[in-house]
C-alpha angles and dihedrals in degrees: 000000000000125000102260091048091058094052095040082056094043087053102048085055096047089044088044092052087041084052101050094039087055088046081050095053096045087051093047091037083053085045093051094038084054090054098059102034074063097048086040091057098049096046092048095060085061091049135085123233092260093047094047083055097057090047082057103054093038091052085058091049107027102022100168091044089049088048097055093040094056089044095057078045087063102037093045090050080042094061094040093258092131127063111172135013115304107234122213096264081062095046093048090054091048090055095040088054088049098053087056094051100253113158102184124060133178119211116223120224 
């Protein structure tokens, strides 16, 4: 086996790993995107419109900030901690709680 051989070899093996690690991460990265279309469809049912906007523009600026608020939105309608729709003045506080790393929040009546 010439030289060339060798490295074309060695190539196709590294092309064909790089291949199959980038086909790895889209399906991870669908996975992920499907996890939270789903957390994003249960929250929203507990949001007003204007909440759900901000969700919205936040999401476009601050995505991982918007994403765990709107998670701690879902788990929190999930466990009956919520009892009518969160306004926008709600929402801004739980994101607000979530920017400076809180992890436990008390709904008000």
């Amino acid at each position: 086996m010439s030289i060339e051989e060798i490295r074309k070899k060695k190539l196709q093996e590294i092309s064909n790993n790089d291949i199959a690690q980038l086909e790895e991460q889209q399906a991870g990265m669908q996975q992920m995107n499907q996890q939270i279309a789903l957390i994003e469809s249960v929250a929203k049912q507990f949001m007003s419109k204007e909440a759900i906007s901000r969700y919205g523009a936040v999401k476009m600026a601050h995505s991982e900030t918007a994403i765990k608020a709107i998670a701690f939105v879902a788990q929190a309608a999930q466990l009956g901690h919520i009892k009518e729709k969160l306004k926008d003045e709600d929402f801004k506080i739980i994101l607000q709680e979530v920017k400076e790393g809180k992890t436990k929040f008390t709904f008000k009546k």
